[in-house]
C-alpha positions as CSV (number, residue, x, y, z in Angstrom):
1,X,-19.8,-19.7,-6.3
2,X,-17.2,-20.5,-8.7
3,X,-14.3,-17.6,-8.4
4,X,-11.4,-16.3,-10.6
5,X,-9.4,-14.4,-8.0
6,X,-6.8,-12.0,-9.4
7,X,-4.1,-10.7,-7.2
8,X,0.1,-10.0,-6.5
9,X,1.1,-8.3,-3.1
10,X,0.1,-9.0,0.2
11,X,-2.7,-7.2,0.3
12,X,-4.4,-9.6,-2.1
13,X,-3.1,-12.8,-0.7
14,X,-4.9,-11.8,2.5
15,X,-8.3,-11.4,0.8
16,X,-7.5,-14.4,-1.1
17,X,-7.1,-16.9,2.1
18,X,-10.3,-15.4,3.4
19,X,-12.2,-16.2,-0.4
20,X,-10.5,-19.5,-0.7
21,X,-12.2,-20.8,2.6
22,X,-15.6,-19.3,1.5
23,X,-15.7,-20.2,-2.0
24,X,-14.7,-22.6,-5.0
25,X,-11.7,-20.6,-6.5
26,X,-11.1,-22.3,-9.9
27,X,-7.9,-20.4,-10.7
28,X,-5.9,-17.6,-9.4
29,X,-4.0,-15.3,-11.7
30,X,-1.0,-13.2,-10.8
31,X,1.5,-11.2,-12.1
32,X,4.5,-13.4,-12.8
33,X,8.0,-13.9,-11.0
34,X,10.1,-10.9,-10.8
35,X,13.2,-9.8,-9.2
36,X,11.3,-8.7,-5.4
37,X,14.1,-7.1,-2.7
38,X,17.3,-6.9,-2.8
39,X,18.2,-10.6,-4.2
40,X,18.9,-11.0,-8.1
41,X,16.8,-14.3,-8.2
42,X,13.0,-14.5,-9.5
43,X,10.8,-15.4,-6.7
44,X,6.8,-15.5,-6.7
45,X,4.6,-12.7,-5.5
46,X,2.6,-13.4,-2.2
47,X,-0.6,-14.6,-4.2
48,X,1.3,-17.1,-5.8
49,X,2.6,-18.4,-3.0
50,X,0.0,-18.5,-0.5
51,X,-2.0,-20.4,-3.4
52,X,0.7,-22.9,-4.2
53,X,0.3,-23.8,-0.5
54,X,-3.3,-23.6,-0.6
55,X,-3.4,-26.1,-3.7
56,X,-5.1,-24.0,-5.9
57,X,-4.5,-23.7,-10.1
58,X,-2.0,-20.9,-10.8
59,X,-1.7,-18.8,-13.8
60,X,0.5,-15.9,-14.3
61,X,-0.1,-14.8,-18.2
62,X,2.3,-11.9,-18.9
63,X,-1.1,-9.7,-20.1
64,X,-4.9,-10.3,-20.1
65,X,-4.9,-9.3,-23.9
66,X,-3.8,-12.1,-25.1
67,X,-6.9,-14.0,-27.0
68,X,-5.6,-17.6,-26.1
69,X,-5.5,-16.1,-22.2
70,X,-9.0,-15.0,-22.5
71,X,-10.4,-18.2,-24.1
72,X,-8.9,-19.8,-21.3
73,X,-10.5,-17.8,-19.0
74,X,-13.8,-18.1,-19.9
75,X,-13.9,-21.9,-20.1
76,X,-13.9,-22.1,-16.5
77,X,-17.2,-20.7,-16.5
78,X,-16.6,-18.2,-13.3
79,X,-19.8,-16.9,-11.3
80,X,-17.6,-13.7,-10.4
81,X,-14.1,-12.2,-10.8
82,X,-12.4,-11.2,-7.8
83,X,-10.1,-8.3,-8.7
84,X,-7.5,-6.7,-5.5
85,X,-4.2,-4.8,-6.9
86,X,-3.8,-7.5,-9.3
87,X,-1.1,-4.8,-11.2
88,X,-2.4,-5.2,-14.7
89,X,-5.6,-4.0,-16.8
90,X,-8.3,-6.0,-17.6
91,X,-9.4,-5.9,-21.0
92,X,-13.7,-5.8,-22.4
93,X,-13.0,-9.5,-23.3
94,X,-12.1,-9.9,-19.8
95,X,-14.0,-7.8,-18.2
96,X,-17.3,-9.5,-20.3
97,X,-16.8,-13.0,-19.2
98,X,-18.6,-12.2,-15.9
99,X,-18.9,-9.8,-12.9
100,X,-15.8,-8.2,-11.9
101,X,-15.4,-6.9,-8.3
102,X,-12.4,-5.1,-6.9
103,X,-11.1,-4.6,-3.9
104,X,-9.9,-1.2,-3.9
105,X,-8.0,0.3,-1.0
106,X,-9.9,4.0,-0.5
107,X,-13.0,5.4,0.0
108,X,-13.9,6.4,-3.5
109,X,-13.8,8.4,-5.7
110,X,-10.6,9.7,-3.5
111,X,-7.9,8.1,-4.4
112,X,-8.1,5.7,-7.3
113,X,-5.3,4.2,-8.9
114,X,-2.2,2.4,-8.0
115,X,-1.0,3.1,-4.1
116,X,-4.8,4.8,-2.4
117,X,-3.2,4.0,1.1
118,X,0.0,5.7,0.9
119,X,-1.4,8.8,-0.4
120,X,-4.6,8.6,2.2
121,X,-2.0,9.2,4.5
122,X,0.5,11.5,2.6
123,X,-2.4,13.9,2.9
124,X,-3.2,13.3,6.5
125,X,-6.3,12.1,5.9
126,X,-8.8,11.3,9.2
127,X,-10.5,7.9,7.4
128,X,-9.3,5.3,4.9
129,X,-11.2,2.4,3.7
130,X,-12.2,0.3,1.2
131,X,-14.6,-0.1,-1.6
132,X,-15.7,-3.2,-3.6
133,X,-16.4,-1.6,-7.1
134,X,-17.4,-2.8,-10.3
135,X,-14.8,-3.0,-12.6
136,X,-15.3,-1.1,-15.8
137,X,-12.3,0.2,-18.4
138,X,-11.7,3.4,-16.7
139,X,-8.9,4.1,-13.8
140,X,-11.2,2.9,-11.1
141,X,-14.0,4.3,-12.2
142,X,-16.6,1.7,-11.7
143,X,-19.6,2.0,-9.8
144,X,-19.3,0.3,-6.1
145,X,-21.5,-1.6,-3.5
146,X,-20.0,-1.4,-0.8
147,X,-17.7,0.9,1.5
148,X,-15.8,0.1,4.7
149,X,-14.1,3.0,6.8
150,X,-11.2,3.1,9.6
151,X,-9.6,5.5,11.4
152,X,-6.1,6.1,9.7
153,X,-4.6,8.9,12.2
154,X,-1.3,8.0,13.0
155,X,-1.4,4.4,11.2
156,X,1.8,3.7,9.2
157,X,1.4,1.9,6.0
158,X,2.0,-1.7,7.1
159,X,-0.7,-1.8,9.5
160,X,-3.2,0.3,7.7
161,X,-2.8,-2.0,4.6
162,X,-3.2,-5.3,6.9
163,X,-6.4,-3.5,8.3
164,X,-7.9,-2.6,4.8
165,X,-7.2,-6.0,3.4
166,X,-9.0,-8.0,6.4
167,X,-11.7,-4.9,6.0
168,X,-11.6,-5.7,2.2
169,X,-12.1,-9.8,2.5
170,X,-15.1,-9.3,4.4
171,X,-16.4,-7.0,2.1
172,X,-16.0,-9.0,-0.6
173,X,-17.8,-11.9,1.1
174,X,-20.1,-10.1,1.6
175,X,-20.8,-8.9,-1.5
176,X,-20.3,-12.0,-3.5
177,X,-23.2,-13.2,-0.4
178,X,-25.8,-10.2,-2.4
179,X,-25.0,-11.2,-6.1
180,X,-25.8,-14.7,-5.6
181,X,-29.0,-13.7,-4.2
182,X,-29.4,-10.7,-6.7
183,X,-29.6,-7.9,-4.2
184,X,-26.5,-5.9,-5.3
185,X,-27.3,-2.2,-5.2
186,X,-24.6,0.0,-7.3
187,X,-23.8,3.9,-6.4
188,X,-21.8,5.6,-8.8
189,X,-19.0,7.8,-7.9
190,X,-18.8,11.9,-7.9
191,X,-16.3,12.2,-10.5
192,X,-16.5,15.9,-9.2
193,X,-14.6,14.6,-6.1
194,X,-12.2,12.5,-7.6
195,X,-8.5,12.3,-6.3
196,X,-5.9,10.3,-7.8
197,X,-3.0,8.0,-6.3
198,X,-0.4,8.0,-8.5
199,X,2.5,5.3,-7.9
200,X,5.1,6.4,-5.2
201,X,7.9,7.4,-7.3
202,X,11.7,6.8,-6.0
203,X,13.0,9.2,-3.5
204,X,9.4,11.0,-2.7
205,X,9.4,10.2,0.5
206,X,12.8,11.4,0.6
207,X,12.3,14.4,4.0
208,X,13.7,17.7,3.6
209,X,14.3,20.1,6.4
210,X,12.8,22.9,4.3
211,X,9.2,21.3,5.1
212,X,7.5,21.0,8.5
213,X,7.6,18.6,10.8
214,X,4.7,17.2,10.0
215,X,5.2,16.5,6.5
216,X,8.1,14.5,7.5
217,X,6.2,12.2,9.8
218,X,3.3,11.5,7.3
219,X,6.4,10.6,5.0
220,X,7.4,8.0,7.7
221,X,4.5,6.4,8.0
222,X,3.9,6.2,4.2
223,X,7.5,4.3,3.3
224,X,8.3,0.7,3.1
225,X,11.1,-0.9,2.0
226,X,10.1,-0.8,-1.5
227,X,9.9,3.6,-0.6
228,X,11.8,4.6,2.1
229,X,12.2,7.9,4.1
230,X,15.5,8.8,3.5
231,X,17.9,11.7,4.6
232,X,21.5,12.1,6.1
233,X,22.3,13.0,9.5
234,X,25.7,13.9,10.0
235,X,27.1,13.3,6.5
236,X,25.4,9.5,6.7
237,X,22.7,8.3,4.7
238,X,19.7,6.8,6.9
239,X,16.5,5.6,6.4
240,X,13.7,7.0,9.2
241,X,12.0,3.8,10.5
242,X,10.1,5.3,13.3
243,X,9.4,8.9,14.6
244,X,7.1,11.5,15.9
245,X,6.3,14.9,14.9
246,X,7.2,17.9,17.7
247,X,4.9,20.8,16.0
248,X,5.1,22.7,18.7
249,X,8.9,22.3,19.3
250,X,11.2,25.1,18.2
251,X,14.4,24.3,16.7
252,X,16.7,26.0,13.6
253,X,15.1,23.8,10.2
254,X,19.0,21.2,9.7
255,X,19.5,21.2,13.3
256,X,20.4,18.0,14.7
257,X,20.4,17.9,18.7
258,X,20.8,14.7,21.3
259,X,19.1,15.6,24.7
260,X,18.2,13.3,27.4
261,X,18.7,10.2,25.0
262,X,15.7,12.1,22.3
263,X,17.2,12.8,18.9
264,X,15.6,16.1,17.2
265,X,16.0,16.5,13.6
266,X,14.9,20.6,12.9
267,X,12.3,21.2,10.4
268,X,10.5,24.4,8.8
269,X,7.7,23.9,11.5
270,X,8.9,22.1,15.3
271,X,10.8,19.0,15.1
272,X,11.1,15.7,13.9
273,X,12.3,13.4,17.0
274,X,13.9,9.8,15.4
275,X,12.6,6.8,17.3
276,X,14.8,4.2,14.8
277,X,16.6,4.3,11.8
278,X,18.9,2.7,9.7
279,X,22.1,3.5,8.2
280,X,23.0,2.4,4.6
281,X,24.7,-0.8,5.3
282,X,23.9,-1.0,8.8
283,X,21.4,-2.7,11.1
284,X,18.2,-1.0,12.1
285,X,19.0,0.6,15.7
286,X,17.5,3.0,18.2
287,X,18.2,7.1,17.9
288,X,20.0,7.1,20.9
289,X,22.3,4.1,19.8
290,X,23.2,5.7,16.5
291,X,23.5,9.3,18.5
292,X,26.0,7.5,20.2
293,X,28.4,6.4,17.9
294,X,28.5,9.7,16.1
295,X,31.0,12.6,18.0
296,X,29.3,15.0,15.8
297,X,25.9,14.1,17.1
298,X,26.5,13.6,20.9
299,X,28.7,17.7,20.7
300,X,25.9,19.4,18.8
301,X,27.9,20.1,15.9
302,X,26.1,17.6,13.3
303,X,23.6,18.8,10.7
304,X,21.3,17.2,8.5
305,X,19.3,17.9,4.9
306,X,17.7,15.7,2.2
């Protein structure tokens, strides 16, 4: 079939290696170069890249609206276009020029809009998956075809999102395999059910020792780079890179205590024990090797809070 694939992050370029070996894509569209990281300098989003190297057309229009965009999109005479966290809405024209499927990260109608995984598990939830939907105007709204599940306990967000996006290319194969050969079959979403995943906002994954233990580890495994979980420990900033919730451990909520090389943080409910972190304007270290170059930490005296 001939494709239009539209995608920026990671997750996208993923599904777009596994579409690019199974199909004719005729163009890829993007969102342009922006500032990514901590570097001043525009660089390409993963989609661009990966299909620069893969020789394939590249387009990054600043918006879909645009009627000289749209005129150009329909004179390559797609079969299907193939929508994952592209990061920009597509217009009726657009959506008009042929069949629009989306990879969406979640098991809908939970969770639509613009980060599904992160708040999948925010919320603790047992399953994640994804759903190839048809796209319509609304917020995810569209009807979908297929749906593909995975057990998300204790997944961070990294490897949950590489899961989902290998889940997600096969699902779109496979449902690009049904359209050709007419035998798509649509289910329309509960709107009764519906949950919404609004973008992480900056310092909401920040942990607090107010909150239970195992609220902060969900917040762990949510963050990135883009979000991390921050807090200070002993009057320094950190970022929580890896930990485990204690539930059943007592300890005062903004203790801080070093025992047998395990570093507790106290929280509402048990404890939070710190497996890696990073200081601001530090490397990434083990507990125990930050624990030890902090007096305050190693003689029980330190405390820490949002």
């Amino acid at each position: 079939m001939r494709v239009v694939f539209m995608g920026t992050p990671s997750f996208s370029a993923t599904i777009l290696e596994e579409l690019a070996c199974a199909h004719e894509v005729v163009e890829v569209y993007t969102r342009p170069d922006a500032v990514r990281g901590r570097g001043r300098a525009l660089s390409p989003s993963p989609v661009k890249e990966l299909a620069s190297s893969l020789g394939l057309p590249v387009s990054t229009p600043k918006t879909l609206r645009d009627a000289e965009v749209q005129r150009a999109l329909a004179d390559l005479r797609p079969d299907a276009i193939c929508v994952a966290a592209y990061g920009a809405i597509l217009p009726r024209e657009v959506l008009d020029i042929a069949p629009c499927l989306n990879v969406h990260a979640s098991i809908l109608p939970r969770w639509r809009g613009a980060a599904p995984i992160q708040h999948a598990i925010l919320a603790g939830d047992a399953e994640a998956g994804v759903c190839i939907m048809r796209m319509e105007e609304g917020l995810d709204t569209g009807d979908f075809c297929i749906v593909r599940r995975v057990d998300a306990t204790g997944k961070d967000a990294a490897s949950l999102t590489d899961e989902l996006a290998n889940l997600g290319a096969r699902a779109l194969l496979s449902a690009l395999d049904q359209l050709a050969s007419g035998g798509l079959r649509w289910v329309a979403q509960d709107e009764a059910q519906a949950t919404y995943a609004h973008k992480i906002e900056k310092g909401q994954l920040d942990l607090d020792p107010a909150e239970p233990a195992e609220v902060a580890i969900r917040r762990v495994l949510a963050s990135d780079d883009a979000h991390p979980a921050r807090c200070t420990i002993a009057g320094k900033r950190v970022r929580i890179v890896k930990a485990a919730a204690q539930p059943s451990m007592a300890a005062e909520p903004g203790s801080v205590s070093f025992e047998g090389k395990r570093l507790l943080l106290g929280c509402a409910q048990g404890a939070l024990e710190v497996l890696e972190l990073k200081p601001d304007g530090k490397r990434q270290m083990a507990a125990a090797d930050f624990a030890a170059g902090s007096l305050e930490v190693r003689s029980g005296q330190a405390a820490w809070s949002a």
